[in-house]
DOKOL-186825 format. One record per residue (C-alpha): x negated, y, z; residue in one letter. Coordinates in nm, 4 decimals, m for minus. Layout:
// residues N
         px         py         pz   residu
          X          Y          Z        A
...
END
This chain:
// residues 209
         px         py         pz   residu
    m3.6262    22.4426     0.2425        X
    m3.8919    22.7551     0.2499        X
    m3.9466    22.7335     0.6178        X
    m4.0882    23.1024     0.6105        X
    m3.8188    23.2643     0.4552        X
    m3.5500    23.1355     0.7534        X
    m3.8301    23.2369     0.9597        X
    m3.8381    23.6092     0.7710        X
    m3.4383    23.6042     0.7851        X
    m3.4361    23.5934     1.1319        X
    m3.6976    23.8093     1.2309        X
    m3.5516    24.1022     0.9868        X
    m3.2220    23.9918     1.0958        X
    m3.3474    24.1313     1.4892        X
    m3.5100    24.4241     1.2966        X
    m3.2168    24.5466     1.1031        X
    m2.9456    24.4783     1.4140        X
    m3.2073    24.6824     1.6614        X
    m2.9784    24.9455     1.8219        X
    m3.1573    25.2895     1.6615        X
    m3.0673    25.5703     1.4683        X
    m2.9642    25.3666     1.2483        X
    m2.6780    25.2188     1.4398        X
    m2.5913    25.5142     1.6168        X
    m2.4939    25.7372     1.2886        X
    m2.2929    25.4895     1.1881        X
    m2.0785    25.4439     1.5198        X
    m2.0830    25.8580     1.4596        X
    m1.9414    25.8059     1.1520        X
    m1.6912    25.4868     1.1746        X
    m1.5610    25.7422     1.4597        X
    m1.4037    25.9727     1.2021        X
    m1.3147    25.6819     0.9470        X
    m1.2985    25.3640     0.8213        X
    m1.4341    25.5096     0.4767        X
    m1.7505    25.7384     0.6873        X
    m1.8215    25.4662     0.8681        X
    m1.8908    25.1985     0.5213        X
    m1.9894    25.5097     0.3774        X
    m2.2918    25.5730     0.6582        X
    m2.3669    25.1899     0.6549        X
    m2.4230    25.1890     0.2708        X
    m2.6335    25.4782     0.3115        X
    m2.8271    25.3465     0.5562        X
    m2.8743    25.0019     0.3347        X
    m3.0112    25.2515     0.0839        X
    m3.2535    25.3569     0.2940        X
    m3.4192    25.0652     0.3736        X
    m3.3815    24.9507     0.0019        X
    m3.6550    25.2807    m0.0605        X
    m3.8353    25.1613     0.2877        X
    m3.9007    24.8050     0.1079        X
    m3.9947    24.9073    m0.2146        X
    m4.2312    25.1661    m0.0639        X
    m4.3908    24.8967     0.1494        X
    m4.4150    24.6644    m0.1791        X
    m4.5666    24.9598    m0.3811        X
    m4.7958    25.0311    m0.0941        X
    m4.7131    25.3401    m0.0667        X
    m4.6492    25.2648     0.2896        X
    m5.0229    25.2480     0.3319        X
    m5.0708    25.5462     0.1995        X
    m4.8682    25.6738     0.5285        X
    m5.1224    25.5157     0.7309        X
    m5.4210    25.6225     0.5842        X
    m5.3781    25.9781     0.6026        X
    m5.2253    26.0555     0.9636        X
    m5.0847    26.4435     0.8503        X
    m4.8490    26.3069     0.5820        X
    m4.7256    26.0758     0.8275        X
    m4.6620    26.2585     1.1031        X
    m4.4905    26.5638     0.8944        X
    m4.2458    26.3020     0.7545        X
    m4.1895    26.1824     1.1037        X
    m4.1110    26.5406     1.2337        X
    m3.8772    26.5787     0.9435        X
    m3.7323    26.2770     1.0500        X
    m3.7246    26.3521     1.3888        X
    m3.5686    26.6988     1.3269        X
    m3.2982    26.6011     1.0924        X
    m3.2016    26.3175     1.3673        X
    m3.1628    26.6299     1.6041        X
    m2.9730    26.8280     1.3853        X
    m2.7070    26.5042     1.3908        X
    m2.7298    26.4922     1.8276        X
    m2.6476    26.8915     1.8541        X
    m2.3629    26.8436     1.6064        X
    m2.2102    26.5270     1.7454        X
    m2.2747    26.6814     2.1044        X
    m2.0580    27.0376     1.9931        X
    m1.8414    26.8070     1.8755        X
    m1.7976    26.6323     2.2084        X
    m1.7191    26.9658     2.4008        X
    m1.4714    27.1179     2.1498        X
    m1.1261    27.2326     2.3522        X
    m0.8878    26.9133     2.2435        X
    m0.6285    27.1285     1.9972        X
    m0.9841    27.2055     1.7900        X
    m1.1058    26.8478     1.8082        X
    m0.7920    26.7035     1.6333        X
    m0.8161    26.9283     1.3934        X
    m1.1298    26.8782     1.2882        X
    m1.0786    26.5073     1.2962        X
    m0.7972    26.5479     1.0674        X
    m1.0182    26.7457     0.8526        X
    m1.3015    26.4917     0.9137        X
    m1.1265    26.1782     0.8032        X
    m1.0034    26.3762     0.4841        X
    m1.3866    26.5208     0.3793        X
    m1.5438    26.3351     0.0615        X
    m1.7290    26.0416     0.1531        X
    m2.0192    26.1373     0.0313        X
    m2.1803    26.3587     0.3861        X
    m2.1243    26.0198     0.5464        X
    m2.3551    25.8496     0.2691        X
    m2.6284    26.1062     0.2988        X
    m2.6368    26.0713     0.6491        X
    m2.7090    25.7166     0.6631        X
    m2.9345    25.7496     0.3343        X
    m3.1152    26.0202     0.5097        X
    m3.1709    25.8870     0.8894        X
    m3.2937    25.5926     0.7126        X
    m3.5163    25.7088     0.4730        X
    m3.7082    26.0104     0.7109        X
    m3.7678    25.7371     0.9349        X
    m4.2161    25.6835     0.8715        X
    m4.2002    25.3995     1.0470        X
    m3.9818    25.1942     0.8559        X
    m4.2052    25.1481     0.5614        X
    m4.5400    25.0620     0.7600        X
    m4.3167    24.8184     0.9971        X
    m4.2499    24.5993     0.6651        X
    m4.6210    24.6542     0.5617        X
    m4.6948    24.4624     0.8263        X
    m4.4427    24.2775     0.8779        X
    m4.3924    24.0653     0.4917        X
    m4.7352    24.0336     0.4322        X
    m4.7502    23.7234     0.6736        X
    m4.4543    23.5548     0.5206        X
    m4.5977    23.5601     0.1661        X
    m4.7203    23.1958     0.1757        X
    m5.1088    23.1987     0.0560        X
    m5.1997    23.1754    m0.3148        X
    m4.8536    23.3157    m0.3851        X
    m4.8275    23.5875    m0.5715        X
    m4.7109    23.8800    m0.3321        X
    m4.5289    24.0635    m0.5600        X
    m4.2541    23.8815    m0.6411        X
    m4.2570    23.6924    m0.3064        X
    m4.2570    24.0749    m0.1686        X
    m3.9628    24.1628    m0.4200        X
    m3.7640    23.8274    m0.2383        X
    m3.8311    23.9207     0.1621        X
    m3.7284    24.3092     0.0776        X
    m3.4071    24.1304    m0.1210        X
    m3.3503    23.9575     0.2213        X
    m3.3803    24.2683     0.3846        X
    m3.1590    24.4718     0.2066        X
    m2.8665    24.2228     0.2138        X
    m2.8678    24.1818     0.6174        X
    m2.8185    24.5477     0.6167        X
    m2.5421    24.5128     0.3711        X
    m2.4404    24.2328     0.6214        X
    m2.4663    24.4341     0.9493        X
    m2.3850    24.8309     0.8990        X
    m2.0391    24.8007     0.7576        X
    m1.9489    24.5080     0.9661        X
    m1.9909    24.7339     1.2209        X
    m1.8480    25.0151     1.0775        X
    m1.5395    24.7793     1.0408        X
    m1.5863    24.7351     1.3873        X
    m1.5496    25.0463     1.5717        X
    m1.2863    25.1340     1.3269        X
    m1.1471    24.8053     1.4353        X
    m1.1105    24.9593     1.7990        X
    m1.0294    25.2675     1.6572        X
    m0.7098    25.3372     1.8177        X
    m0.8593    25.2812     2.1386        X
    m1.1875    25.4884     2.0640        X
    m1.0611    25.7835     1.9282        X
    m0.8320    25.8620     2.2677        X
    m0.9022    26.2088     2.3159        X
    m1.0963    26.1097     2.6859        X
    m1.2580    25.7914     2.5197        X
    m1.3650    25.9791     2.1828        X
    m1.5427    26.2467     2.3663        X
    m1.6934    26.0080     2.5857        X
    m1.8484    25.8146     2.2880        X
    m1.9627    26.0850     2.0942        X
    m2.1494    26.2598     2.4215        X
    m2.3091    25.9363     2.4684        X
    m2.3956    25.9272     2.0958        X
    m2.5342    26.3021     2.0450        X
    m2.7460    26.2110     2.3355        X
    m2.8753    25.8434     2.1859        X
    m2.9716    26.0848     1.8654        X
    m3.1109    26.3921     2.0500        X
    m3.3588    26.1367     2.2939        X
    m3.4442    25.9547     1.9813        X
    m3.4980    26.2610     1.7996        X
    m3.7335    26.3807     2.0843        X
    m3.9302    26.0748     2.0602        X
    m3.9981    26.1218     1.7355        X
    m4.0779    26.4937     1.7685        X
    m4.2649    26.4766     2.0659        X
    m4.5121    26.1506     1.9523        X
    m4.6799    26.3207     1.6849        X
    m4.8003    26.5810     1.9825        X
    m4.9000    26.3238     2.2264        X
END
């Protein structure tokens, strides 16, 4: 048995399942649907499947070298993150007659928004890339070649996410009935535009500190 690759499996494993922003669009999303919700967790898988490659490429390094590009990504990142809070957080105060409607409308809208917005949290996130920089260069056993052994730990990766997101996607839909309660629903989503606008914050507020 490759003792390092359990060893890799469970430390992504407590990477990947790290409440984030991450997690919190796709509670946003399994909110409206069962389909959002798989939709936002695929996305999100996506995301990390450009995060690994970057970080095998070394383009992640690239990030760290030169401090600018890094920090305009992360204000990018940071911004679009916001953009999610204020919505989710409108969303939360809408009169209850408007808020049905627009979860009728919601639960009927293309799949496809929820997809982006996993794809897109995911992928603006800088850190991402330069956390598995670091991270699968010590479980690349040495005189291995790191490129394919690089190829396997962002493989491993990848599938945990594919693992975790739409399980819990599945999830909240699961308590769905109970969620989406007109008291409950708005409850969740104010706590959930304010998870996104605080992250959101950090990230546009570190790059100044």
């Amino acid at each position: 048995m490759d003792a390092q690759l359990v060893a890799f499996t469970g430390v992504a494993a407590g990477m990947v399942a790290l409440p984030g922003a991450d997690f919190t669009v796709v509670v946003r999303n399994s909110l409206v649907s069962r389909r959002a919700g798989v939709a936002c967790a695929l996305g999100v898988a996506g995301g990390l499947l450009v995060h690994t490659a970057l970080a095998v490429a070394g383009v992640a390094a690239v990030l760290t070298a030169v401090p600018t590009l890094f920090h305009a990504l992360q204000l990018a990142g940071g911004a679009y993150v916001l953009y999610l809070g204020v919505r989710t957080l409108q969303s939360a105060l809408r009169p209850l007659g408007e808020r049905t409607e627009a979860a009728v409308d919601a639960a009927r809208a293309p799949a496809g928004g929820a997809l982006r917005q996993g794809f897109l949290t995911n992928t603006l996130n800088p850190k991402a890339p330069i956390t598995f920089l670091s991270v699968l260069p010590q479980f690349v056993p040495a005189g291995s070649p790191a490129l394919p052994r690089t190829a396997v730990l962002s493989a491993v990766v990848v599938a945990l996410a594919l693992l975790w997101f739409p399980t819990v996607a599945l999830l909240v839909d699961r308590l769905g009935r109970w969620l989406r309660r007109p008291r409950t629903a708005r409850a969740v989503e104010g706590v959930t535009g304010s998870a996104l606008v605080l992250l959101a914050l950090v990230l546009l507020l570190e790059p100044l500190v």
